[in-house]
C-alpha beads as a LAMMPS data file, in Angstrom:
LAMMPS data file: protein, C-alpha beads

126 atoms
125 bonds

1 atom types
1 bond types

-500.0 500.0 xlo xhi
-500.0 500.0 ylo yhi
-500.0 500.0 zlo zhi

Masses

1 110.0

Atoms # bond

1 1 1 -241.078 -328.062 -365.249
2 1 1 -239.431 -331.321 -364.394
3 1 1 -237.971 -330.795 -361.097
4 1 1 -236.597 -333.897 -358.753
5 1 1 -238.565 -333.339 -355.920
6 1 1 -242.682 -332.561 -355.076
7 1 1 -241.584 -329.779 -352.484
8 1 1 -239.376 -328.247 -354.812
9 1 1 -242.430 -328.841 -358.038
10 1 1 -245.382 -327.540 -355.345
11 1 1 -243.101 -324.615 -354.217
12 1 1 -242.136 -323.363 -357.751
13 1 1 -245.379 -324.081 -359.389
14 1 1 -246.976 -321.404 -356.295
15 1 1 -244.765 -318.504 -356.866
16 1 1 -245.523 -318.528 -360.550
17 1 1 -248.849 -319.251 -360.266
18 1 1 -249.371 -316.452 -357.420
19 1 1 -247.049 -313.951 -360.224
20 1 1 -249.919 -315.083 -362.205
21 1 1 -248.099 -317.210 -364.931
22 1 1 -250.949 -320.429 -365.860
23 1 1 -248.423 -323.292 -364.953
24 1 1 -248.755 -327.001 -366.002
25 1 1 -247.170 -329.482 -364.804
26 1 1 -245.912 -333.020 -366.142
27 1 1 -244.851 -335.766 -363.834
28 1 1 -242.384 -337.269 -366.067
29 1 1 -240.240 -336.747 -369.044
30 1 1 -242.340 -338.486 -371.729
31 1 1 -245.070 -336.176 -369.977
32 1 1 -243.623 -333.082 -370.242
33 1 1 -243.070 -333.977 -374.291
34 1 1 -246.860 -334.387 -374.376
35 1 1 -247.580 -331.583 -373.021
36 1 1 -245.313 -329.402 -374.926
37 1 1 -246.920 -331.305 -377.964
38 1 1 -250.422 -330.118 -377.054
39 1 1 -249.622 -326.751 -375.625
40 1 1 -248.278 -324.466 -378.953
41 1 1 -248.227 -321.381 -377.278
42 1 1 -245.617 -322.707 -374.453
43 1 1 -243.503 -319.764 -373.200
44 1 1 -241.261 -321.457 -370.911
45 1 1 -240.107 -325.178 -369.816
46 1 1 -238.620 -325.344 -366.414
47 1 1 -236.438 -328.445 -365.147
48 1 1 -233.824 -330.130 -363.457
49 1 1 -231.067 -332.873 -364.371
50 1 1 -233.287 -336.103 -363.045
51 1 1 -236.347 -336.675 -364.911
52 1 1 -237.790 -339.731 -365.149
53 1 1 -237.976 -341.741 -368.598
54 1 1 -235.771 -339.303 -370.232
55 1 1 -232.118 -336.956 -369.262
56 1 1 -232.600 -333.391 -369.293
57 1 1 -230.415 -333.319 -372.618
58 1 1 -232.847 -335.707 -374.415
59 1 1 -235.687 -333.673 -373.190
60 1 1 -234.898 -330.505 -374.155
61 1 1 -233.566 -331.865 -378.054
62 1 1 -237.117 -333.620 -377.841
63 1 1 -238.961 -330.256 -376.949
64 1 1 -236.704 -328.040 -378.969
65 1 1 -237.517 -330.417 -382.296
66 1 1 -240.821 -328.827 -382.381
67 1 1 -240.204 -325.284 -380.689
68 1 1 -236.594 -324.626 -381.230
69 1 1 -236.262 -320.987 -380.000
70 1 1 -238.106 -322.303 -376.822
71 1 1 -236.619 -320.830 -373.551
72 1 1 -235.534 -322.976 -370.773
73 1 1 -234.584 -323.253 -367.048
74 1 1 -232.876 -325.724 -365.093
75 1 1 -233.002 -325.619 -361.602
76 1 1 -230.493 -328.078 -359.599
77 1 1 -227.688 -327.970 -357.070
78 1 1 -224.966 -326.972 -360.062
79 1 1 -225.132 -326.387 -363.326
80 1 1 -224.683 -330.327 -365.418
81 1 1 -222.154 -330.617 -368.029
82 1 1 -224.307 -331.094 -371.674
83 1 1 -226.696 -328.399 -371.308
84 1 1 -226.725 -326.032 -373.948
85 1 1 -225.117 -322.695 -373.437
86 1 1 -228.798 -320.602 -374.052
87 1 1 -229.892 -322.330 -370.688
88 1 1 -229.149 -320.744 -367.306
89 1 1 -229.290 -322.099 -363.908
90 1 1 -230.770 -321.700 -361.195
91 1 1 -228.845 -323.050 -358.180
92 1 1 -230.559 -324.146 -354.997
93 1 1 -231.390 -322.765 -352.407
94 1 1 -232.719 -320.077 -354.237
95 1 1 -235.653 -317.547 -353.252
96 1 1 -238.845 -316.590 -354.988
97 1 1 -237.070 -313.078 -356.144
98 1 1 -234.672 -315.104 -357.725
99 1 1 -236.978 -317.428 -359.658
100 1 1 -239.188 -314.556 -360.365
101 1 1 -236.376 -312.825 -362.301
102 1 1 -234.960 -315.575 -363.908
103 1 1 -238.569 -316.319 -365.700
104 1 1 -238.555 -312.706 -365.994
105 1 1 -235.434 -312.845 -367.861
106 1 1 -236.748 -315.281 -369.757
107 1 1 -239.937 -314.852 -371.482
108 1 1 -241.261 -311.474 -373.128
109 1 1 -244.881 -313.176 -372.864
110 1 1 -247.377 -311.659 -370.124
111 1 1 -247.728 -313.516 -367.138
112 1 1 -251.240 -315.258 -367.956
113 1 1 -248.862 -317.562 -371.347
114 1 1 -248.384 -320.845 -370.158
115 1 1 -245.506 -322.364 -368.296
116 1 1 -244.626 -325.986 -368.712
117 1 1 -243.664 -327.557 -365.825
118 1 1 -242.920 -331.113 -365.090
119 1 1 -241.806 -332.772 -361.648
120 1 1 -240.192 -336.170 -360.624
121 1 1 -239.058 -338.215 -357.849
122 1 1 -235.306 -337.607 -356.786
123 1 1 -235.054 -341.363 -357.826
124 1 1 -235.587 -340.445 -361.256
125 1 1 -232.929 -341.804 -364.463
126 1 1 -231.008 -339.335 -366.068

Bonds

1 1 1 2
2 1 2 3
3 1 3 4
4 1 4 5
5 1 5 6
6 1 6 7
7 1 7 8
8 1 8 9
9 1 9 10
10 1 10 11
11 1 11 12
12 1 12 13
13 1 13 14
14 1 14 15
15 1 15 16
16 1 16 17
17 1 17 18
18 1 18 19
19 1 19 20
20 1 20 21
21 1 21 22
22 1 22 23
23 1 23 24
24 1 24 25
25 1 25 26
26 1 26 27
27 1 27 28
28 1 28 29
29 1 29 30
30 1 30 31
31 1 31 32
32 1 32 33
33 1 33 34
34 1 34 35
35 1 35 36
36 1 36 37
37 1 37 38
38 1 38 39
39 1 39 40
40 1 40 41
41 1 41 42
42 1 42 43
43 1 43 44
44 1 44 45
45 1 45 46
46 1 46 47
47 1 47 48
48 1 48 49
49 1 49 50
50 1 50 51
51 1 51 52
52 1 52 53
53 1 53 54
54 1 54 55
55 1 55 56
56 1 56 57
57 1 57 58
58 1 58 59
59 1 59 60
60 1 60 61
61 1 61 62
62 1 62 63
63 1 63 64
64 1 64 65
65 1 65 66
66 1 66 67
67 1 67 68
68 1 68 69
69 1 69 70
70 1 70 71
71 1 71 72
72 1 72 73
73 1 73 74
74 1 74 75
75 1 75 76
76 1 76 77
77 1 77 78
78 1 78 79
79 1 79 80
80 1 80 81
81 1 81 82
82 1 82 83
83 1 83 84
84 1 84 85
85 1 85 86
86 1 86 87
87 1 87 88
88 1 88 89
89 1 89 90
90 1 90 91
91 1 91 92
92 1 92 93
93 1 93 94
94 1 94 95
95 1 95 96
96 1 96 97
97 1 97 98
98 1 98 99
99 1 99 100
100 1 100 101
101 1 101 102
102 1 102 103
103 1 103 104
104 1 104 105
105 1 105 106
106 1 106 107
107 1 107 108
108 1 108 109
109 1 109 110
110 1 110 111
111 1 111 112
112 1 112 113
113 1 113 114
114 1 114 115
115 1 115 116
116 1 116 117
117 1 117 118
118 1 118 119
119 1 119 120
120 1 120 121
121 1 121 122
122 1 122 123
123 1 123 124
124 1 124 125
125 1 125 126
C-alpha cells in the first residue's frame, strides 16, 4: 500500500490485518517495488497518488512488469487522471465496510495471501 499519510497507512493496514489478510507494508515507492519483487505470491497492492521516489503511474507499470494481471487499489480524495481503467477508487472518507469490500472485490485469494502495502508522507513527489 502506498498511502500519503501514517494515520491513513496504520488505519488501513488494521482493518485488513484484523479481516485477517498478512499485510506488508513499504514506506516508499522504490520500497514497495522491492517488496513486490520478493513477495511472488502478492494478491493485492494498495495506494494512493503521492508516493515518494516514484508517481503512482510509474509504480504500478513497475509492479505490473513482473505481475501484470496484479490487482490494484488507489485510495485518495478523487480518482487521478492516468490510472488505468482496471483500477478503482476508493474515495476518502471511507469506512472499514467499504475497504473491506473493495479488497473483497478484488482478490479471489483467502484472507491469510499477502497484501502489499506501502505508505508515505503527504509531502511525497508524484
Amino acid at each position: 500500500m502506498v498511502l500519503d499519510s501514517n494515520p491513513i497507512l496504520v488505519s488501513v493496514s488494521g482493518v485488513l490485518r484484523m479481516e485477517g489478510y498478512r499485510v506488508f507494508q513499504a514506506y516508499d515507492g522504490q520500497a514497495a517495488m522491492e517488496l513486490c519483487a520478493q513477495l511472488p505470491d502478492i494478491t493485492l497492492l494498495v495506494l494512493n497518488t503521492h508516493v515518494d521516489g516514484l508517481n503512482s503511474i510509474a509504480l504500478i507499470a513497475g509492479i505490473r512488469a513482473r505481475h501484470p494481471a496484479l490487482p490494484v487499489l488507489h485510495i485518495d480524495t478523487h480518482r487521478h487522471e492516468g490510472l488505468p481503467s482496471d483500477i478503482p477508487t476508493l474515495t476518502e472518507p471511507f469506512t472499514a465496510a467499504d475497504l473491506i469490500e473493495c479488497v473483497h472485490a478484488l482478490t479471489s485469494s483467502p484472507a491469510e495471501a499477502p497484501l502489499a502495502l506501502a505508505g508515505v508522507g503527504r509531502d511525497g513527489g508524484e
